[in-house]
MARDREN-892204 format. One record per atom (N, C-alpha, C, O): x, z, y; residue in three letters. Coordinates in steps of 0.05 Angstrom, whole numbers, padded with zeros to 5 digits, always signed. Each point is the difference from the previous one (the first is absolute). Example, Ala and Ser with C-alpha at 12.3 -4.5 7.8 and 13.67 -1.06 7.14 Angstrom:
<tibas>
+00264+00156-00114ALA -00018+00000+00024ALA +00018+00000+00024ALA +00021+00013+00000ALA -00028-00027+00021SER +00016+00001+00024SER -00015+00014+00022SER +00010+00004+00022SER 
</tibas>
This chain:
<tibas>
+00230+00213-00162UNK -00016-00021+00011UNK -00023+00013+00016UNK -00019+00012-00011UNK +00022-00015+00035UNK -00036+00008+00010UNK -00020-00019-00002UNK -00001-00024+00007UNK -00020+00045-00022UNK -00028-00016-00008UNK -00017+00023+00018UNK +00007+00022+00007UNK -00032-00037-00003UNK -00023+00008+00015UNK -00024+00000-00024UNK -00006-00023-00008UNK -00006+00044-00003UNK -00023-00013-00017UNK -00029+00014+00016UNK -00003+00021+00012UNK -00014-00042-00019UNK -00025+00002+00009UNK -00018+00001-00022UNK +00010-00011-00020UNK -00032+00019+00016UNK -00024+00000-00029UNK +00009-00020-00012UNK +00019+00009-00012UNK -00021-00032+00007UNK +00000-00008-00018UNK +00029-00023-00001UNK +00000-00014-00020UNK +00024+00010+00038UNK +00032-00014+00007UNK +00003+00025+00008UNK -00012+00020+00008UNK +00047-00037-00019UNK +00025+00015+00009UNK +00017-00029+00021UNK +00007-00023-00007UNK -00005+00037+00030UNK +00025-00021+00016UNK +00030+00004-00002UNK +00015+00018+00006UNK -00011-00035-00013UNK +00037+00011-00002UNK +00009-00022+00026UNK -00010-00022+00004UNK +00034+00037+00013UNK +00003-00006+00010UNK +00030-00024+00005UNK +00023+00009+00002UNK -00026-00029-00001UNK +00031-00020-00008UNK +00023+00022+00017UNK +00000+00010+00022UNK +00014-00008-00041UNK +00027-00002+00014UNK +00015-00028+00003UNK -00014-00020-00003UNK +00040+00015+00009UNK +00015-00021+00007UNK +00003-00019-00034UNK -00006-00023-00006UNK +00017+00045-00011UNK -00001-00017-00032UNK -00024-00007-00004UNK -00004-00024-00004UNK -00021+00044+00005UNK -00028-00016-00013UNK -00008-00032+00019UNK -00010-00022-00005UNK +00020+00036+00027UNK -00008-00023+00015UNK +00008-00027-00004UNK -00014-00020-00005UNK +00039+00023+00007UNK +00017-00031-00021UNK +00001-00004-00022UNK +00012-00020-00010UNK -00029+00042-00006UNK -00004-00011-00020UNK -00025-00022-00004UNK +00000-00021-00013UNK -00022+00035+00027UNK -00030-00015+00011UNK +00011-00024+00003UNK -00007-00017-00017UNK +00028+00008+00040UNK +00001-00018+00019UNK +00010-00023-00028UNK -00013-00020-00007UNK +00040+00031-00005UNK +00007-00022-00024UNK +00002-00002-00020UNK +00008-00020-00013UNK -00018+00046+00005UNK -00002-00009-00028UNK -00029+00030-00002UNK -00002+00024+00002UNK -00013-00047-00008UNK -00031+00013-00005UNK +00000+00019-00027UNK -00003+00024-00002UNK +00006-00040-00013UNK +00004+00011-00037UNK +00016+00028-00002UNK -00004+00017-00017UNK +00020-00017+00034UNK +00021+00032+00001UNK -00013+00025+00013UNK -00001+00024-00005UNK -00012-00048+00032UNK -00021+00028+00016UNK -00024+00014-00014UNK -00008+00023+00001UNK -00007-00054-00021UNK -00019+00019-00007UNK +00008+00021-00024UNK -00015+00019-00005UNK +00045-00025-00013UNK +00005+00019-00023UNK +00013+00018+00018UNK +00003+00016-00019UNK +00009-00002+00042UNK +00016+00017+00014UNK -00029+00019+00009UNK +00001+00025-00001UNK -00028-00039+00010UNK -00013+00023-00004UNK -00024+00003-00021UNK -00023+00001+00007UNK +00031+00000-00028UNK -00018-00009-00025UNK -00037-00006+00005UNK -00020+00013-00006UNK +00024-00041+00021UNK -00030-00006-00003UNK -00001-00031-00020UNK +00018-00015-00009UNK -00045+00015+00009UNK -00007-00034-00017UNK +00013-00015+00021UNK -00001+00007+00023UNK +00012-00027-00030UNK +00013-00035+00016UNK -00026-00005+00012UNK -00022+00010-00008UNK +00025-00021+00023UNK -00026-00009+00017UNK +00007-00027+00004UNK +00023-00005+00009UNK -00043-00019-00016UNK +00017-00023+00004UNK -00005-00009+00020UNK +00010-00022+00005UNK -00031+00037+00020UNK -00009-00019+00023UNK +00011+00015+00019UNK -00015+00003+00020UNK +00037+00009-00020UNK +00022+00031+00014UNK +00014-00028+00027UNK +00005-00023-00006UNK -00004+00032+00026UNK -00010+00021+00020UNK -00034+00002+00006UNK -00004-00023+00006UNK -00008+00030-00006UNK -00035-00002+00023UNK +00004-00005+00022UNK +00014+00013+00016UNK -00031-00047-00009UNK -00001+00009+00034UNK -00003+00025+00014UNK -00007+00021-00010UNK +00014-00026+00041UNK +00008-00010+00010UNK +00029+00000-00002UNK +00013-00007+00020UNK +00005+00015-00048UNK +00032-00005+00001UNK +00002-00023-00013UNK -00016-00013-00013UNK +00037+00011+00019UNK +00020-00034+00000UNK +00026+00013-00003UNK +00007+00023+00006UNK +00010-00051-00022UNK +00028+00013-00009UNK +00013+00013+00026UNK +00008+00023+00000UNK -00007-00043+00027UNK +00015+00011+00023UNK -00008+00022-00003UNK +00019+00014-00007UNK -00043+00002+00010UNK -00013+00033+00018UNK +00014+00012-00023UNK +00004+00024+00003UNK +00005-00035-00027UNK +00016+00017-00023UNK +00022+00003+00002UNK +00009+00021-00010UNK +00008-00036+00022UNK +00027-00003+00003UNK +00015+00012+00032UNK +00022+00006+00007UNK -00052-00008+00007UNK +00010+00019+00023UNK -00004+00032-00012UNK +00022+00007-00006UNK -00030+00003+00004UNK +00003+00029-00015UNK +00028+00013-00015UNK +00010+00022+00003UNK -00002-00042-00019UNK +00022-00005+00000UNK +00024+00006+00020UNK +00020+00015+00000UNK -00028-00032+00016UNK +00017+00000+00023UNK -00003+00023+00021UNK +00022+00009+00008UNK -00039+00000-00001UNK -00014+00019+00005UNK +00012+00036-00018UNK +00002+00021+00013UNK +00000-00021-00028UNK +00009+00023-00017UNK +00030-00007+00000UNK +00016+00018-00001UNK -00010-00047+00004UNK +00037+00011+00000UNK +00009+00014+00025UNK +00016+00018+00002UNK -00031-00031+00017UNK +00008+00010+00033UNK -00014+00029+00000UNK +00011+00016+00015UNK -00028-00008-00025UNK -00018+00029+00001UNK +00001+00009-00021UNK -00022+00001-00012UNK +00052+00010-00006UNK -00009+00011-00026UNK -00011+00022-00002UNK -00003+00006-00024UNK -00006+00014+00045UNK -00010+00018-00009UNK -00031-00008+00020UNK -00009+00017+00014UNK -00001-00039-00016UNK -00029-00013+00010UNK -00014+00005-00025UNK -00024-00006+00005UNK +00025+00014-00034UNK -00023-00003-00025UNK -00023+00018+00018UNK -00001+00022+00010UNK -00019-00049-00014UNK -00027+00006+00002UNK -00011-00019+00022UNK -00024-00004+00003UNK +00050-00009+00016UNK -00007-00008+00024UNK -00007-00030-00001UNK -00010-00015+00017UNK +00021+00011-00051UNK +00003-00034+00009UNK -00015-00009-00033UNK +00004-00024-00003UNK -00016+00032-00014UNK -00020-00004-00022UNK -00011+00024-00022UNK +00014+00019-00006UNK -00026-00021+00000UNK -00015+00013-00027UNK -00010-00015-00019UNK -00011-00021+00007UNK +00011+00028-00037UNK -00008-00013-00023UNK -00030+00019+00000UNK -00004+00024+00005UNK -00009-00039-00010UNK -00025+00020-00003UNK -00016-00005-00025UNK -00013-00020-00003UNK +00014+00043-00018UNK -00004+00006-00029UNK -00015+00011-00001UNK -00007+00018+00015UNK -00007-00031-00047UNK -00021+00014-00003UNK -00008+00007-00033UNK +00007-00015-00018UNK -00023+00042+00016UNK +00010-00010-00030UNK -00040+00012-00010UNK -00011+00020+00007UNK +00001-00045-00024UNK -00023+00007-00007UNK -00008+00011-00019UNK -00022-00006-00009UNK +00033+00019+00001UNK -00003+00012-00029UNK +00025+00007-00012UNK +00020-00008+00012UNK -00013+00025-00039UNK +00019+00012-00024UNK +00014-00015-00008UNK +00024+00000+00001UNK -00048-00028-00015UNK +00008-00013-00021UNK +00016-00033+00019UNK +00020-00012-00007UNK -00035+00006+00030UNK +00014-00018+00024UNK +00026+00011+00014UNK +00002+00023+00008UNK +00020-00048-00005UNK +00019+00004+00010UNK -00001+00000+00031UNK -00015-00017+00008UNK +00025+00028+00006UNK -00008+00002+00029UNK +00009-00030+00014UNK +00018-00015-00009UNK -00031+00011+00030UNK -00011-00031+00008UNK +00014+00009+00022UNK +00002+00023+00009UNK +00013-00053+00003UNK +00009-00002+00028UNK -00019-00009+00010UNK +00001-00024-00004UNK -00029+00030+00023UNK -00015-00004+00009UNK +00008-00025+00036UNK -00010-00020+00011UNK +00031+00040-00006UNK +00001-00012+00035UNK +00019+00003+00009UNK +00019+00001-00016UNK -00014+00000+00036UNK +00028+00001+00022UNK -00007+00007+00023UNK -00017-00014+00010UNK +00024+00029+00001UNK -00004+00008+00025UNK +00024+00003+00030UNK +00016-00018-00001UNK -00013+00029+00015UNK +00019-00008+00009UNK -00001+00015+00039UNK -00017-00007+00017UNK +00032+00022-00013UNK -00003+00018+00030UNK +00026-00030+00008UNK +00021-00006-00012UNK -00031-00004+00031UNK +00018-00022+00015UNK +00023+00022+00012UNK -00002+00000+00025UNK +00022+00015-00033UNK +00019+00006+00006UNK -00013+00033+00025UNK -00021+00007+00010UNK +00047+00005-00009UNK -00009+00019+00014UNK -00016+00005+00026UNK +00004-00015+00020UNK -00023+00036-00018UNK -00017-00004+00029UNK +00027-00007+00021UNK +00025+00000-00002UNK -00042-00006+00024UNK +00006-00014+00034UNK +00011+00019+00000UNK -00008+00020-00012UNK +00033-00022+00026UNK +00009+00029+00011UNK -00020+00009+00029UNK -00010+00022+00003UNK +00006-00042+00014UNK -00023+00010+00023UNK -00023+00002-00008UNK -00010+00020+00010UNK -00008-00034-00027UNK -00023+00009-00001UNK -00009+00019-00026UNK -00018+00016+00001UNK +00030-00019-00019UNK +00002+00012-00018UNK -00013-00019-00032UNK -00002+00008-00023UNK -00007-00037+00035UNK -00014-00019-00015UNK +00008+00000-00024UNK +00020+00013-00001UNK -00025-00021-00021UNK +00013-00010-00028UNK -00026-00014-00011UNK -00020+00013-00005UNK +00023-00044+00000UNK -00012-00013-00013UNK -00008+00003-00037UNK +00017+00005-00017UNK -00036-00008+00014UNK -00007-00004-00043UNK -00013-00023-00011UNK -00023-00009+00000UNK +00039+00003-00006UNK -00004-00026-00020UNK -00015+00007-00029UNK +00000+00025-00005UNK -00011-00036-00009UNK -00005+00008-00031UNK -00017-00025-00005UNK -00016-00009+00017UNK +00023-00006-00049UNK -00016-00010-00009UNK -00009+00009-00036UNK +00008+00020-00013UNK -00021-00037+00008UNK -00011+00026-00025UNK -00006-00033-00026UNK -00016-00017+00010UNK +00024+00011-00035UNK +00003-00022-00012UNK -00036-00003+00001UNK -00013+00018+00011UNK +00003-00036-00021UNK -00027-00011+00010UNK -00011+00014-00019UNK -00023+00004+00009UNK +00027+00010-00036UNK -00019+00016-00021UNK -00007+00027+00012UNK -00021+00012-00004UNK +00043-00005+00019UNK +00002+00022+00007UNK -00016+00003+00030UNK -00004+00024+00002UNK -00003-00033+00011UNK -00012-00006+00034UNK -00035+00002-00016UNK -00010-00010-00020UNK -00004+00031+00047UNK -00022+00014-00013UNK +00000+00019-00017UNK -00018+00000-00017UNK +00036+00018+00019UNK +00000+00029-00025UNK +00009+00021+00017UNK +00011+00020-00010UNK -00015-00023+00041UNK +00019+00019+00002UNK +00031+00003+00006UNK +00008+00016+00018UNK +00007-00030-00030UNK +00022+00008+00006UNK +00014-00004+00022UNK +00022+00012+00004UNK -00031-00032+00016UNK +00006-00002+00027UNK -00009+00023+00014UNK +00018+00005+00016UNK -00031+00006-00014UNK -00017+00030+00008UNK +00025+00017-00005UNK +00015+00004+00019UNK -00009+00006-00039UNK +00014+00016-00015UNK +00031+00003+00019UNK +00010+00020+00011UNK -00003-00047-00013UNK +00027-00012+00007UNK +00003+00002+00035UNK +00021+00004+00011UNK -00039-00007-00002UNK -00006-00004+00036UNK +00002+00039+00001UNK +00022+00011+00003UNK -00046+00004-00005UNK +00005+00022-00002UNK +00033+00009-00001UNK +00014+00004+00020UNK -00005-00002-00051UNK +00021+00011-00004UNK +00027-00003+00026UNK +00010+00017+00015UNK -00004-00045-00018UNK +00022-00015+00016UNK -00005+00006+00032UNK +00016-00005+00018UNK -00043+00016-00013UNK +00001+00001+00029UNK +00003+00028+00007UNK +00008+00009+00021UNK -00015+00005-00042UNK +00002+00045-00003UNK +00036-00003+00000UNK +00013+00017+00013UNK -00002-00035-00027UNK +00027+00004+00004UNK +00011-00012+00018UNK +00023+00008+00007UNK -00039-00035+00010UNK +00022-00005+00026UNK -00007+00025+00024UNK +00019+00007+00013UNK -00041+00003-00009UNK +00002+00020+00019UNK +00011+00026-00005UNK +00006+00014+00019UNK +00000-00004-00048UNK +00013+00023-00005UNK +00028-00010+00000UNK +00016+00017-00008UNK -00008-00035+00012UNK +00025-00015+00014UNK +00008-00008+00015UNK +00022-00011-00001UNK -00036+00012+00022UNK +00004+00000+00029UNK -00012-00031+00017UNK +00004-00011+00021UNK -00023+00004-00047UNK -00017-00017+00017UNK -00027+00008+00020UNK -00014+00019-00004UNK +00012-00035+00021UNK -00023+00004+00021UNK -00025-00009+00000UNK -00020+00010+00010UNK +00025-00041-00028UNK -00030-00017-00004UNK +00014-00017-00018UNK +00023-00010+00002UNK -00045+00007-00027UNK +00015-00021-00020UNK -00032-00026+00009UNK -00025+00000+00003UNK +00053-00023-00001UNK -00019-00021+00014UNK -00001-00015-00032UNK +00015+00005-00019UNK -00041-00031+00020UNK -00003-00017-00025UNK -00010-00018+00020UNK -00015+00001+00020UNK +00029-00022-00035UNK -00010-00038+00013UNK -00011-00001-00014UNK +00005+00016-00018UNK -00029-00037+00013UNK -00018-00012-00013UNK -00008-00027+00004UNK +00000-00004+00024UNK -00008-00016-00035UNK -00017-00026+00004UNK -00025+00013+00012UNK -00011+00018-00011UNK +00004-00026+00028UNK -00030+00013+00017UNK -00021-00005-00014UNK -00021+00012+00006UNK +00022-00037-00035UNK -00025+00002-00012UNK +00012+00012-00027UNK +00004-00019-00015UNK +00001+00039+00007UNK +00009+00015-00013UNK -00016+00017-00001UNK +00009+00023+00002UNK -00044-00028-00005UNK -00011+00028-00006UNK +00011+00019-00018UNK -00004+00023+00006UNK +00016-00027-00027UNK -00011+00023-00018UNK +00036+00018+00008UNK +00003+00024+00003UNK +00011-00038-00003UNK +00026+00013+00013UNK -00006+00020+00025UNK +00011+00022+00001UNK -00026-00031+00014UNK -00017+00013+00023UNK -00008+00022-00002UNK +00005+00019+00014UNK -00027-00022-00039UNK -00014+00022-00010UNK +00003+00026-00006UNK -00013+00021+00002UNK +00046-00034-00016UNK +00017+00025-00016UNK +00018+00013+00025UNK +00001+00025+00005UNK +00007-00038+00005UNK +00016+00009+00029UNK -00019+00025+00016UNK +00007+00023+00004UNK -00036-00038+00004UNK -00019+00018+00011UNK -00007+00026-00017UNK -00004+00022+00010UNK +00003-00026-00039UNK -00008+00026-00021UNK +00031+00011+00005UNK +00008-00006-00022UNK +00006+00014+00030UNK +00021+00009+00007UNK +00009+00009+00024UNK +00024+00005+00007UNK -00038-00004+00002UNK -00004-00001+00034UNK +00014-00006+00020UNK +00004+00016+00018UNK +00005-00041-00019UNK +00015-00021+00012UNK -00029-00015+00024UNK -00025+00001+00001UNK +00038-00008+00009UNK -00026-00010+00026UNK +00017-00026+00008UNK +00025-00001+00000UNK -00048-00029+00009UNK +00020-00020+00015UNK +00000+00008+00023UNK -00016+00017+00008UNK +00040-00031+00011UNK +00017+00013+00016UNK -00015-00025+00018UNK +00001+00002+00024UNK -00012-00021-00035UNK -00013-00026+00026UNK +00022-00010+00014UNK -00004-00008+00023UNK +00028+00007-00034UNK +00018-00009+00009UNK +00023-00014-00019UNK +00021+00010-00008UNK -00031-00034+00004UNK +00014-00017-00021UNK +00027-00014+00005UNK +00005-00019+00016UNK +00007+00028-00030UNK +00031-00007+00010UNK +00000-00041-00003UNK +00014-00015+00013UNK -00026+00009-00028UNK +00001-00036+00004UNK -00024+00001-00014UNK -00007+00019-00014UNK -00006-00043+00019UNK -00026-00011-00004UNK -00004+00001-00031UNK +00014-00006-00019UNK -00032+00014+00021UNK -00013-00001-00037UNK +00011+00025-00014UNK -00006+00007-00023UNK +00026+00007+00042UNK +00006+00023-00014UNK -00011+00031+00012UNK +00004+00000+00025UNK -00014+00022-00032UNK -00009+00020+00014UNK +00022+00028-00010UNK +00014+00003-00019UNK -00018+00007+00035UNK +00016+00030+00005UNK -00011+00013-00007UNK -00023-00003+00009UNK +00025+00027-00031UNK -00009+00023-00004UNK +00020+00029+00007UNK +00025+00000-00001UNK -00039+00022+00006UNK +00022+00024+00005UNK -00022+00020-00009UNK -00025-00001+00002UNK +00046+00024-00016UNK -00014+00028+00000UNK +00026+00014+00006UNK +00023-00007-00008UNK -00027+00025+00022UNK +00011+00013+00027UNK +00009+00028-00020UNK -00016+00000-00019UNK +00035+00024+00018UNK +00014+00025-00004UNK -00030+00008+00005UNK -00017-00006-00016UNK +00014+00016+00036UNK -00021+00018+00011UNK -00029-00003-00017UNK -00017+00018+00000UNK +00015-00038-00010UNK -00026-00012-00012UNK -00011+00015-00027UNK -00020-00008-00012UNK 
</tibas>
């Protein structure tokens, strides 16, 4: 399985089984990678569809793991069992022309403010450019400060160029 770990998560990355397992049967995914059940599993911004395309997505690209989700774990302590914190997600492989690849991530509501979006943005974007990405882009709600925040502590910049209204563009660039 490739996992990515950062201080304080580990990302594992779906393959095609974890993925369908997420997508239908929740209770198998969370014992297949031994975390606590989470009863409020997926975190915005996923929805069953963005689960079930990954799925789909890994049958047509089976050797895509990494391109189309991540579980992102965390474990706080010895005596605590490690927590499915979030989901994250590289919207499929960079542009072949520009070299783009979008990141998704949401983080369950206990967990948002600790950090671990920091953690997760970092990690997932050191691995799309040592993979042949060029700029990992992030959509946002434009009043989305604190999503903003974490994007900017990461050194993501808006691009002032919002793909539809109410939503803003962020990018941090290879070179950056």
């Amino acid at each position: 399985m490739l996992t990515l770990t950062a201080e304080r998560i580990a990302l594992l990355a779906l393959d095609r089984d974890l993925a369908a397992l997420q997508a239908s049967h929740r209770s198998a995914f969370f014992n297949a990678i031994a975390v606590t059940h989470e009863p409020n599993w997926p975190p915005a911004p996923f929805e069953q569809p963005g689960l079930e395309w990954a799925v789909t997505a890994l049958e047509k690209d089976p050797e895509g793991q990494g391109w189309y989700g991540w579980a992102i774990v965390a474990s706080e302590g010895e005596r605590t069992p490690p927590r499915l914190v979030g989901l994250a997600a590289l919207i499929g492989r960079p542009d072949e022309f520009t070299g783009d690849v979008e990141l998704a991530f949401g983080l369950l509501p206990e967990f948002q403010g600790r950090g671990f979006g920091g953690e997760t943005i970092r990690a997932l974007a050191a691995w799309a450019f040592a993979n042949g990405a060029q700029r990992v882009i992030a959509h946002l709600d434009a009043e989305d400060a604190q999503a903003a925040h974490t994007l900017a502590r990461q050194g993501f910049a808006d691009t002032n160029e919002p793909p539809y209204p109410g939503v803003s563009r962020w990018a941090l660039s290879a070179a950056a």
